[in-house]
C-alpha positions in Angstrom: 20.5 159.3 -152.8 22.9 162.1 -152.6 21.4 164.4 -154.9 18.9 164.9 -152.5 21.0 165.5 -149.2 20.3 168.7 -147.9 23.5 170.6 -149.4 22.9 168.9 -153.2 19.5 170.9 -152.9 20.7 174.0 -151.5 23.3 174.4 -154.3 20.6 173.4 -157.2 18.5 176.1 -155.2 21.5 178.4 -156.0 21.2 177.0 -159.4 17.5 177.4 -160.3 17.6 181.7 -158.9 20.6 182.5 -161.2 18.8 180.6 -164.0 16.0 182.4 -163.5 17.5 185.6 -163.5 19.3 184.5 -166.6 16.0 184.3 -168.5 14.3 187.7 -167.4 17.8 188.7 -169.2 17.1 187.1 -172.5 14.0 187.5 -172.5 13.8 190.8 -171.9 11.7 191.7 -175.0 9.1 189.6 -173.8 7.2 191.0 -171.0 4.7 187.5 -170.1 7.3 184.9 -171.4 10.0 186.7 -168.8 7.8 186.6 -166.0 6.5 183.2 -167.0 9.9 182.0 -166.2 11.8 184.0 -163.9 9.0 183.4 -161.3 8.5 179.4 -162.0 12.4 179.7 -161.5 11.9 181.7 -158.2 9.3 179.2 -157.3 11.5 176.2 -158.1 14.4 177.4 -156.3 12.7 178.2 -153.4 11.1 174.9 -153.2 14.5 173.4 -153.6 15.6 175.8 -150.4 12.8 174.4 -148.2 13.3 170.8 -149.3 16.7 171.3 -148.4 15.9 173.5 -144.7 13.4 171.4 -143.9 15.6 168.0 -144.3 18.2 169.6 -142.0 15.8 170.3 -139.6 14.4 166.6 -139.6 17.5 165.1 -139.4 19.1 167.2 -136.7 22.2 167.6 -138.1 24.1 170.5 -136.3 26.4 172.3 -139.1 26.5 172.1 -142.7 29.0 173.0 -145.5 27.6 173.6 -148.4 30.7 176.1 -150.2 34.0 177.7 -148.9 36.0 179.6 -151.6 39.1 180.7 -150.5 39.9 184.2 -152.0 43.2 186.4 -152.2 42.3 188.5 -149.6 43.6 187.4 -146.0 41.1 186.4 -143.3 38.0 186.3 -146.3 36.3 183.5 -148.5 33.0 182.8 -149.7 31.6 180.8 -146.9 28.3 179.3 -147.1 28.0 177.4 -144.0 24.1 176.5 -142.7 23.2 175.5 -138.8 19.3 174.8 -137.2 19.3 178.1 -136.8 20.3 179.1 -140.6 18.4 176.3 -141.9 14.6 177.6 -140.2 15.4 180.9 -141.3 16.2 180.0 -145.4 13.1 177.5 -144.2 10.6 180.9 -144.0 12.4 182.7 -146.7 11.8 179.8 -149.2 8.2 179.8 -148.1 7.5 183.2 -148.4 9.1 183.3 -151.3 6.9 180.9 -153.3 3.9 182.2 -152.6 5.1 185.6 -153.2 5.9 184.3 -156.8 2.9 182.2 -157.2 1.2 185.6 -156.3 3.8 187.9 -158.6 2.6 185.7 -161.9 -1.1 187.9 -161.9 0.5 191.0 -159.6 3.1 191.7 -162.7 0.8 192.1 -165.5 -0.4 195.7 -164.6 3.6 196.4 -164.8 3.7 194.5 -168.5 4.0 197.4 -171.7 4.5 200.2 -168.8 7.5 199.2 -167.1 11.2 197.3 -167.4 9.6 193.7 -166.6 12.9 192.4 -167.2 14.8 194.8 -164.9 12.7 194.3 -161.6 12.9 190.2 -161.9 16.5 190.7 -161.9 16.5 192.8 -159.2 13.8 190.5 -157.4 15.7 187.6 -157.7 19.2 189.3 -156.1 17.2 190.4 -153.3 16.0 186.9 -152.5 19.4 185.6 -153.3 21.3 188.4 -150.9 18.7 187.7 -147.9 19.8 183.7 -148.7 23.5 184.1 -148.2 22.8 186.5 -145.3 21.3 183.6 -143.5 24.0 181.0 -145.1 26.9 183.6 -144.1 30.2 181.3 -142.0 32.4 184.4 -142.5 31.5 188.1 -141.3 33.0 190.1 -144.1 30.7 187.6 -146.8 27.7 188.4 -144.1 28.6 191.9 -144.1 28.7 192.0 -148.1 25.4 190.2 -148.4 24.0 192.2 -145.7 25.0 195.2 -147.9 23.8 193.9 -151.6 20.5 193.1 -150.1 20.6 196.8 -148.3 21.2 198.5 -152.3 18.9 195.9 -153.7 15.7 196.7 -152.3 16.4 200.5 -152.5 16.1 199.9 -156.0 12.7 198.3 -155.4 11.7 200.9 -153.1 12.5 203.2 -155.8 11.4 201.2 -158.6 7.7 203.7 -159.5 10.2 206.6 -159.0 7.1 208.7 -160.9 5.0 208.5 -157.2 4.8 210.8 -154.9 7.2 210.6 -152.1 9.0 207.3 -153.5 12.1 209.0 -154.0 12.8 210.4 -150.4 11.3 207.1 -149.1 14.4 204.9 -150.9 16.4 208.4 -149.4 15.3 208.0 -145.7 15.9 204.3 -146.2 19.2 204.3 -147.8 20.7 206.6 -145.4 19.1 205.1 -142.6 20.4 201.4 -143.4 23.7 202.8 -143.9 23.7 204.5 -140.8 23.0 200.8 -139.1 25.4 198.7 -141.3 28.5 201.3 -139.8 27.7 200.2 -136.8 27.8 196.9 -137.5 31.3 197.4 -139.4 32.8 198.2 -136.1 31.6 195.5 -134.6 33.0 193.3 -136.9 35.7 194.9 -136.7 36.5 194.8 -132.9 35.7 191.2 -133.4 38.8 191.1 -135.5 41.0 193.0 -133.6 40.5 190.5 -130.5 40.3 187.1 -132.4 42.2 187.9 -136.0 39.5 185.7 -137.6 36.1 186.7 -139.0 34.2 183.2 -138.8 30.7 183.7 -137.5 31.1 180.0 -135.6 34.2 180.2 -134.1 34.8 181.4 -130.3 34.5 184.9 -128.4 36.6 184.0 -125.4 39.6 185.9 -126.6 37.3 188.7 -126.4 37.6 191.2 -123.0 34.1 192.0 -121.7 34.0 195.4 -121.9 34.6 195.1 -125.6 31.6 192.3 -125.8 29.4 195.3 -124.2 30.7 197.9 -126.7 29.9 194.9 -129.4 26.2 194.1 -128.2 25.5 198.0 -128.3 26.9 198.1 -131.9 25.1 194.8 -132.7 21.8 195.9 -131.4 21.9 199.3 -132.9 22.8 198.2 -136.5 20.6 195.5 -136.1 18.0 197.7 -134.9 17.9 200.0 -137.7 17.1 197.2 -140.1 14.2 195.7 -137.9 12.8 199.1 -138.0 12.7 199.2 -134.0 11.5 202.6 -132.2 13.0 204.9 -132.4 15.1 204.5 -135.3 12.3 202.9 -137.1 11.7 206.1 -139.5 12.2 204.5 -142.3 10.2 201.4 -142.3 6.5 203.4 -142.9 8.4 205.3 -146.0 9.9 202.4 -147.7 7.1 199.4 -147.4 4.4 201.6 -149.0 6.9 202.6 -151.2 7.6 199.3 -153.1 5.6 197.1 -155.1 3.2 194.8 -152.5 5.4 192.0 -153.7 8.1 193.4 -152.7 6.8 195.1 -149.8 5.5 191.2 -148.6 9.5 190.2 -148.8 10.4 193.3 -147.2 8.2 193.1 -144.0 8.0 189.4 -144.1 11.2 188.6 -144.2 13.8 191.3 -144.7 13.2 193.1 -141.6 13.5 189.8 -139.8 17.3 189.5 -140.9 18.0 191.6 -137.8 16.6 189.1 -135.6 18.4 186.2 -137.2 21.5 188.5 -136.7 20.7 189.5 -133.0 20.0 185.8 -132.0 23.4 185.0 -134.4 26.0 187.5 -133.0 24.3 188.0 -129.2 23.0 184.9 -128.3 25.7 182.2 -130.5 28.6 184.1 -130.9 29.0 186.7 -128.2 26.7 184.6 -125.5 24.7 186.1 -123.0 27.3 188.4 -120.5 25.3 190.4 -118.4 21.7 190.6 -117.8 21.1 193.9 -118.5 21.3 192.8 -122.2 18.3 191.4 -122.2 16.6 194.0 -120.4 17.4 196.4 -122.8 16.2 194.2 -125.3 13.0 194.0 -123.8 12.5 197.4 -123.0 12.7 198.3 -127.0 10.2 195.6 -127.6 7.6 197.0 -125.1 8.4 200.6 -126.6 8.1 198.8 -130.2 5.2 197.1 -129.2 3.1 199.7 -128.1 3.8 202.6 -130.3 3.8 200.7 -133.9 -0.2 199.7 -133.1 -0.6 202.9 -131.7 0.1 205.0 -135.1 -1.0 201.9 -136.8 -4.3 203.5 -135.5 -4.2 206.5 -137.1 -3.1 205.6 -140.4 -5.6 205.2 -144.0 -3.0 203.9 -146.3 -3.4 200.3 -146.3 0.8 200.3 -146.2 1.8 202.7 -144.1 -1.2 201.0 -141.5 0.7 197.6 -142.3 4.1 198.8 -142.2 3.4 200.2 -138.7 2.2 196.9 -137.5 5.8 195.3 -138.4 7.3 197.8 -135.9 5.0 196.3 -133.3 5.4 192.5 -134.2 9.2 193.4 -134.2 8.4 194.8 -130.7 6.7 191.6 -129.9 9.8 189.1 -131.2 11.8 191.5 -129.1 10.0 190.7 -126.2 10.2 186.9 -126.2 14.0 187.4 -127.1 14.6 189.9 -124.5 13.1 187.1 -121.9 15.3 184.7 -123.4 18.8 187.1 -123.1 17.8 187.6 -119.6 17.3 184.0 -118.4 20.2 182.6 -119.8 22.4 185.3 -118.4 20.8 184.0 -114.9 21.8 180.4 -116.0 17.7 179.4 -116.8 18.8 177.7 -119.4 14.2 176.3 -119.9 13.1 179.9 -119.2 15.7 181.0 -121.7 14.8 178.0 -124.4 10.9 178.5 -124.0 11.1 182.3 -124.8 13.5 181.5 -127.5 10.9 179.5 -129.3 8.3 181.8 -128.3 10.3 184.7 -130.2 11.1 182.1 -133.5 7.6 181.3 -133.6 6.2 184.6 -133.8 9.1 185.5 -136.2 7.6 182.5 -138.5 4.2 183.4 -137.7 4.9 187.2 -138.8 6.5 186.5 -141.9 3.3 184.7 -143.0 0.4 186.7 -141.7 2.2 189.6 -142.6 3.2 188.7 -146.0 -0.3 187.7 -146.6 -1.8 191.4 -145.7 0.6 193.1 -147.8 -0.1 190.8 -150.4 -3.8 191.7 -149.8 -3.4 195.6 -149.7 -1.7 194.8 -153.3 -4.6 192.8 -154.7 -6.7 196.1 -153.2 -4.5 198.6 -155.2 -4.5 196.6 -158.0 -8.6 195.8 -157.9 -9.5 199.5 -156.4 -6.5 201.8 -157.7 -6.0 203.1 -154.4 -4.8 202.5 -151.3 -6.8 204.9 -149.0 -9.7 202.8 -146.8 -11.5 206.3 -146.8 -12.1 205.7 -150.5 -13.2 201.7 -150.2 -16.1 200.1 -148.9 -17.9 197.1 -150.1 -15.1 195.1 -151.1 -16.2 191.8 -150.1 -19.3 191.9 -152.7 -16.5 192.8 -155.6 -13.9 190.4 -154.3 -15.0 187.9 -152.2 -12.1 185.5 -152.2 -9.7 188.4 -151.0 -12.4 189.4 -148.4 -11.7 185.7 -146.7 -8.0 186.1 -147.4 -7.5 189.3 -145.6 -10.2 188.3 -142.8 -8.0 185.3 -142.3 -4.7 187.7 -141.9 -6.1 190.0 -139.9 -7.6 187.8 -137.3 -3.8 185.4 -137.2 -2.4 188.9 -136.8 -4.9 189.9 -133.8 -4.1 186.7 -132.2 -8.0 185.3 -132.2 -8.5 181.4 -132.2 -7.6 179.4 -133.9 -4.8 181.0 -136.2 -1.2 180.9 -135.6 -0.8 184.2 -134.0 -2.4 183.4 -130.7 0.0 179.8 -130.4 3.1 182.4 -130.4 1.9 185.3 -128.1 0.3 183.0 -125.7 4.2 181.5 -125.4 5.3 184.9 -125.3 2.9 185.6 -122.2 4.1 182.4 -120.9 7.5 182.9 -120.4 7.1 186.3 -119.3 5.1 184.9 -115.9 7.4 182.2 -115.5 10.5 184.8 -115.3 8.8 186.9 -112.5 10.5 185.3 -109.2 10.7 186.8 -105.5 14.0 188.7 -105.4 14.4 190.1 -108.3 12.2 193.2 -108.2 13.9 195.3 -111.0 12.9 192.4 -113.9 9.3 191.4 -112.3 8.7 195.4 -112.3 9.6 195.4 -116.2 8.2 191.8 -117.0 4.5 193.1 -115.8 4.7 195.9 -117.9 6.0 193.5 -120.6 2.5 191.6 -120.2 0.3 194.8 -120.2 2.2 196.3 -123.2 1.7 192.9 -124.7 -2.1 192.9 -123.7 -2.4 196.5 -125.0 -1.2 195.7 -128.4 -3.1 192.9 -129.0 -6.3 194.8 -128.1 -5.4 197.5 -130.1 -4.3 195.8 -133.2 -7.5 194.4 -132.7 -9.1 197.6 -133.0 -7.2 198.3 -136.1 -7.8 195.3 -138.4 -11.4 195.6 -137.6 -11.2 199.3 -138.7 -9.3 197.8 -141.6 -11.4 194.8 -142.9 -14.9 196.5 -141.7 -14.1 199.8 -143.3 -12.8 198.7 -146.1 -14.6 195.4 -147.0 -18.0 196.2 -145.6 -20.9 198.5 -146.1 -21.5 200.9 -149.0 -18.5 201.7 -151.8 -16.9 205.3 -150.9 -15.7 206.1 -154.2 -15.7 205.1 -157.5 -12.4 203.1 -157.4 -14.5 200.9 -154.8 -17.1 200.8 -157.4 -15.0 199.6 -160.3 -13.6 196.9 -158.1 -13.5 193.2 -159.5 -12.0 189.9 -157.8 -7.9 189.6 -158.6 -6.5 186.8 -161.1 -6.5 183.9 -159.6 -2.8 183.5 -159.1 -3.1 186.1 -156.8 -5.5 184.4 -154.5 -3.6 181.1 -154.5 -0.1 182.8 -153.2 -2.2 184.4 -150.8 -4.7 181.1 -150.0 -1.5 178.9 -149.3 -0.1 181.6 -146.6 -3.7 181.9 -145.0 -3.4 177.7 -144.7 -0.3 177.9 -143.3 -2.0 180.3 -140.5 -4.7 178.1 -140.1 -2.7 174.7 -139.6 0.0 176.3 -137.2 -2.9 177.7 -134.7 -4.9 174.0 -134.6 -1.5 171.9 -134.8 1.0 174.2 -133.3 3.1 171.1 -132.2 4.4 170.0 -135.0 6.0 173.3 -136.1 7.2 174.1 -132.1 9.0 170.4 -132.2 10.5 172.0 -135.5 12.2 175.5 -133.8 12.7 172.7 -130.9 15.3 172.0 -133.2 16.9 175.0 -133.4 16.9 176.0 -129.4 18.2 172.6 -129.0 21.4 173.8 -131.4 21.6 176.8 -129.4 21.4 175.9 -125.6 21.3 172.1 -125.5 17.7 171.8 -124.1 14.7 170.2 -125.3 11.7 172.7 -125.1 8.5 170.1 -126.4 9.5 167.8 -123.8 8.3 170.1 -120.7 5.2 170.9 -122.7 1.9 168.5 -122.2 0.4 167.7 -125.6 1.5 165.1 -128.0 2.0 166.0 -131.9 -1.9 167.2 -132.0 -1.3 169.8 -129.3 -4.6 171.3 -130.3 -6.3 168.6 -129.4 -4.3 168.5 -125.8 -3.2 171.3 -123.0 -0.3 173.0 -123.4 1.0 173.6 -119.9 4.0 176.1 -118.7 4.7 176.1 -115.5 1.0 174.8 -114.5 -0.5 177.0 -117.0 -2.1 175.6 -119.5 -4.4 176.0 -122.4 -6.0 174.1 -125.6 -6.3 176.1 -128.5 -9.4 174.0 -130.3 -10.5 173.5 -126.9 -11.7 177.4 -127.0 -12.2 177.3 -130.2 -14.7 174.1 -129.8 -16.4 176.0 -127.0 -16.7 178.6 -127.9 -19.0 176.8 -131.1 -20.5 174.7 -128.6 -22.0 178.0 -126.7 -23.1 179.5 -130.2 -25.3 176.4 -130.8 -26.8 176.0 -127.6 -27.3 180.1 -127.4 -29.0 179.5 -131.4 -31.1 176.3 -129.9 -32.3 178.0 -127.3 -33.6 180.8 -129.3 -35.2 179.0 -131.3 -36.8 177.4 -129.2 -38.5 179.9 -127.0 -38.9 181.9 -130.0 -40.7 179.8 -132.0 -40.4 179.2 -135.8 -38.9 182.1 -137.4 -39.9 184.2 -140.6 -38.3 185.4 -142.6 -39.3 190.0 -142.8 -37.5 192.3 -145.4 -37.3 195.5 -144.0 -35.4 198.1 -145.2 -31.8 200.0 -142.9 -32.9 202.7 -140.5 -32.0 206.0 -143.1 -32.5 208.8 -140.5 -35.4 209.5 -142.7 -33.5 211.0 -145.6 -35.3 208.3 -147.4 -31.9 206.8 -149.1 -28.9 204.8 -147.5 -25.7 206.7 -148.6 -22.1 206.1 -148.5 -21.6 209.3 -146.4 -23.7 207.7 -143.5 -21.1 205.1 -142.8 -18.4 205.2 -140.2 -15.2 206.4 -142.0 -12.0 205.5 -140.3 -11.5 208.6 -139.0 -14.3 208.5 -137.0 -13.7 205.3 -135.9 -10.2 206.0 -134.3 -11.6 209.2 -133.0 -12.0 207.9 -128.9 -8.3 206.8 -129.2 -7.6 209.9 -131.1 -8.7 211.6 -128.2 -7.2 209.5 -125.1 -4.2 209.4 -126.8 -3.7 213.2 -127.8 -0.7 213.2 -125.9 1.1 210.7 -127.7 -0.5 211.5 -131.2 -0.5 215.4 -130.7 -3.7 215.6 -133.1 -5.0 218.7 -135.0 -7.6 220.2 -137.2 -9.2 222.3 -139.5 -12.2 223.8 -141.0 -12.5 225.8 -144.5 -15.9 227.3 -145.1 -16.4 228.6 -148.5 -18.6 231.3 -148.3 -21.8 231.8 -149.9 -24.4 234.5 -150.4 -25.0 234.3 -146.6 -23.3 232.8 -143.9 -26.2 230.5 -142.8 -25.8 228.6 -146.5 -21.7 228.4 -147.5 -20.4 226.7 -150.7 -18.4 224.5 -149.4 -17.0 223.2 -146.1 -14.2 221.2 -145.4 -13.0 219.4 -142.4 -9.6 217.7 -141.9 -7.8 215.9 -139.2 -4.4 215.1 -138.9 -1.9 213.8 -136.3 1.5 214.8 -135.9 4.5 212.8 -136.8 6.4 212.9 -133.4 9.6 211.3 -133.8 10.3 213.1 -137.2 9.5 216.9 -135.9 11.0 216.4 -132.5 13.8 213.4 -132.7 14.8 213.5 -136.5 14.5 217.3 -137.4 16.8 218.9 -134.9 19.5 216.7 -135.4 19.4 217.0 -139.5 18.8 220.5 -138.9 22.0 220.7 -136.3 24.0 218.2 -139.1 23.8 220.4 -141.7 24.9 223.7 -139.3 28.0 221.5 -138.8 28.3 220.0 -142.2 27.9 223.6 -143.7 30.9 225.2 -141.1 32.8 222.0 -141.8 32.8 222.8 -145.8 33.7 226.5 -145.4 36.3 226.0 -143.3 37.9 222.2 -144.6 37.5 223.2 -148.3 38.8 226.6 -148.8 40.1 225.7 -152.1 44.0 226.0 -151.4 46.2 223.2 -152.9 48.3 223.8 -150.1 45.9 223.1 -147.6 44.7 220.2 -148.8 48.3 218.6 -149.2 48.2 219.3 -145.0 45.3 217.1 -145.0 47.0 214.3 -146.5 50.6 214.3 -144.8 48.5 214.4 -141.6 46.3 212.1 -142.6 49.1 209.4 -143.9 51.1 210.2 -140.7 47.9 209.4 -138.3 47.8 205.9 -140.3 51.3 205.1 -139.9 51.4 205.7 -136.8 48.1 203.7 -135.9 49.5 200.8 -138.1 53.1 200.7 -135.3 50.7 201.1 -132.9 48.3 197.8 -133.5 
């Protein structure tokens, strides 16, 4: 039936947002009846989106109209034009996206009589719809405008409980930050022009010199960059995530931050292709840097957020990585190497979106329980809310790549093709793909390290603080958004094959070659070896061994041991005679080793106050703090504001002197520079 063809449904997806929109207008009075129906819209549309991805995907079809509206302005029109490689990206949005609503239906009640209901679904809604045409885009100037509308957007989110400390210079850092990026991208789109007088994202490069595809790749990756929040222009990511509502903040780092990927793959890979090898290299050497350092300060962080928020800079790092392989074997005509590190990077950007969606979802049902997003204060969670304790336990092990979730499918790809690209004769690359696998290895340990700091800190043991006390379980909306995002974690690590022969159809689009077809497993692939270059593991294979050693270990005890009884014995209390919060690990003491054989990197500090008393044996009060410095702020980001506002200040007293004389200079210069440029060109 044509109605449901693929671009019937994208349209009606169209359809169902700006309806929904439509009613948090109208009903703007009406707090529940608004979000009642703007996020069954959101969740409607979005299912509509998927329906619509997902049948393109099946069906293999290779390019898509779905709208071009020609405008008066020369070389521009409203292009929405999907490909494989548009279709699995609106594909995660719209899944995100529904469970973010379903989630949104209990999350927006604590906003309902406080806030403008009506005003953030409007704004919710145009930042799904913005990141939609961003990945529909068949024109640059429509990407470009999208790209920008989904940029103002979410500062308005970011900004959106202006009355909290520090929101306001987080939607600062992160305006000016973005904008910084998009420039660059406006001059690559605009060499683009100069060289092929047409702005279509599909059409050819080859009219393009190299030297100007090098000065394009540098713009791309920088503007692109900024957006994915890779080190070091990352600064803004850890401001702006905390900063929004968790809802928001899921789309955000789920999603939003993976628009720089789809743009990298987009304008480097498809447009541009693959010139020199060195590309990828650099690529890769952001994504170990990325890697790394986002878990490290991960580490030291006690906001739920900021922790989380870190972590994206590493799983960015981690995409990177696989598509930094990828850049470099294509430009040494591999076209497998290049394929299998392709899907290794797409995976892990649909695996992100999911697991990470999912924890910022759960640090939002912790604010929301708790008041609070500071583990220091938590503890005991899981008796309060147990269905969130799973939720987040599930998360946090799919983000620490531990059997049998869906991050270990992608990063064990990821390690894959980095030992297949180290070859005799190529020293340079095998010197940087090793470190690529150790800085890989590294993270995963430490992220490790950190989610069990995380869950055991904050779930287990004895409530901190009264805000841990007060806890209760979240509505039940809340749970199910998350519970269907945890599933999807679940099914992709025990049946990763179904979901690889899915991106297969995207690096098929993209380089012509079938990636599934080299790998040994059939559409079960957990119940199979997956084999790389005779490498190969089974997923449920580990997983059902490892169960199979836990029972025999368990039988065996039991047996030599005998029948057991069951003793109640009271916890070992250092004989104060009463088990207190203040005996527990806090995560500051847990992070402490790293703290310390990481001091370079983290630069730490501390303090003690003593408050005196009547003699120094007995003080008041003492208090003891800890704190690391924020490197790439005080030494990368403060001397060149500080230096920017020397010039901007000499600039003003000498430009702006306040003569009408002087300023009519400015123009006849100005007007004569543009002439000139226009008979030039």
């Amino acid at each position: 039936m044509s109605w449901l063809t693929p671009d019937y449904l994208m349209n009606w997806s169209i359809i169902a947002y700006l309806a929904a929109a439509i009613a948090a207008v109208i009903f703007y009075g009406r707090p529940h009846l608004c979000t009642l129906l703007a996020q069954s819209g959101c969740i409607i549309a979005s299912v509509l989106g998927a329906a619509s991805a997902f049948s393109m995907l099946l069906t293999g079809r290779e390019k898509l109209i779905i709208s071009q509206l020609e405008t008066s302005i020369p070389f521009i029109s409203i292009d929405l034009t999907l490909d494989a490689l548009s279709a699995f990206f609106i594909l995660i949005l719209s899944i995100l996206v529904c469970c973010v609503s379903i989630y949104s239906f209990g999350y927006i009640k604590h906003y309902h009589g406080k806030r403008n209901v009506s005003a953030f679904h409007i704004l919710y809604i145009g930042f799904i719809l913005s990141m939609f045409f961003v990945f529909s885009a068949g024109n640059a100037v429509f990407f470009f405008i999208s790209w920008e509308i989904m940029t103002v957007i979410s500062y308005f989110l970011v900004v959106f409980e202006s009355e909290q400390d520090g929101n306001e210079k987080a939607g600062l850092i992160y305006i000016v930050m973005t904008h910084i990026g998009a420039a660059f991208l406006m001059i690559a789109f605009m060499i683009m022009f100069v060289f092929t007088r047409s702005f279509d994202i599909f059409g050819s490069s080859d009219a393009i010199p190299d030297f100007a595809k090098n000065l394009m790749f540098i713009f791309f990756l920088i503007g692109f960059g900024v957006k994915a929040g890779v080190v070091p222009v990352h600064i803004w990511l850890p401001y702006a995530h905390p900063a929004a509502p968790s809802n928001v903040s899921a789309l955000m780092s789920g999603i939003m931050i993976k628009t720089a990927i789809y743009g990298l793959i987009r304008f480097v890979l498809c447009y541009l292709n693959i010139q020199d090898t060195w590309w990828g290299i650099l690529i890769l050497c952001i994504g170990i840097l990325s890697a790394v350092l986002g878990v490290a300060y991960a580490l030291m962080e006690h906001d739920i957020k900021r922790l989380l928020a870190f972590h994206s800079v590493e799983n960015i790092g981690i995409i990177l990585i696989g598509l930094g392989i990828s850049f470099v074997a294509f430009a040494q005509n591999n076209g497998f190497l290049g394929s299998l590190a392709l899907a290794a990077s797409l995976l892990h950007t649909f695996n992100h979106t999911l697991f990470k969606g999912g924890l910022f979802l759960g640090a939002g049902s912790i604010q929301y329980a708790a008041h609070t997003r500071d583990i220091e204060k938590l503890g005991g969670l899981i008796k309060k809310m147990p269905v969130t304790a799973v939720l987040v336990l599930c998360f946090s092990l799919a983000i620490s790549a531990i059997v049998p979730f869906n991050g270990f499918v992608s990063e064990w790809l990821t390690y894959q093709s980095l030992f297949t690209v180290i070859v005799p004769g190529q020293t340079g690359i095998n010197i940087i793909s090793i470190l690529s696998i150790a800085a890989l290895a590294m993270s995963g340990a430490l992220a490790a390290a950190c989610f069990v700091k995380l869950f055991g800190i904050s779930f287990l043991g004895k409530a901190r603080s009264e805000y841990a006390l007060s806890a209760n379980e979240v509505p039940a909306s809340m749970n199910v958004g998350m519970g269907i995002l945890a599933a999807f974690c679940l099914t992709i690590g025990i049946f990763p094959m179904f979901f690889l022969k899915l991106i297969d159809k995207v690096v098929f689009n993209i380089s012509g070659i079938i990636v599934t077809g080299e790998l040994q497993g059939g559409f079960l692939m957990a119940w199979y070896p997956v084999s790389v270059s005779g490498n190969s593991i089974t997923p449920s294979a580990i997983f059902i061994a490892s169960a199979i050693i836990l029972i025999c270990a368990a039988a065996v005890i039991r047996l030599i041991g005998g029948k057991a009884s069951n003793r109640k014995y009271g916890t070992w209390d250092c004989g104060f005679g009463e088990l207190t919060p203040r005996m527990q690990y806090t995560a500051t003491g847990f992070t402490k080793p790293l703290r310390i054989v990481l001091r370079i990197l983290y630069r730490p500090g501390r303090a003690l106050k003593t408050e005196e008393g009547d003699s120094s044996y007995f003080p008041v009060s003492q208090k003891y703090s800890v704190w690391t410095e924020p490197v790439f702020e005080k030494y990368v980001y403060g001397p060149v504001l500080t230096n920017v506002k020397k010039f901007s200040l000499r600039v003003k007293l000498s430009v702006q002197t306040g003569s009408t004389h002087a300023y009519l200079v400015y123009i006849f210069i100005t007007v004569l520079a543009l002439m000139l440029y226009n008979r030039l060109t």
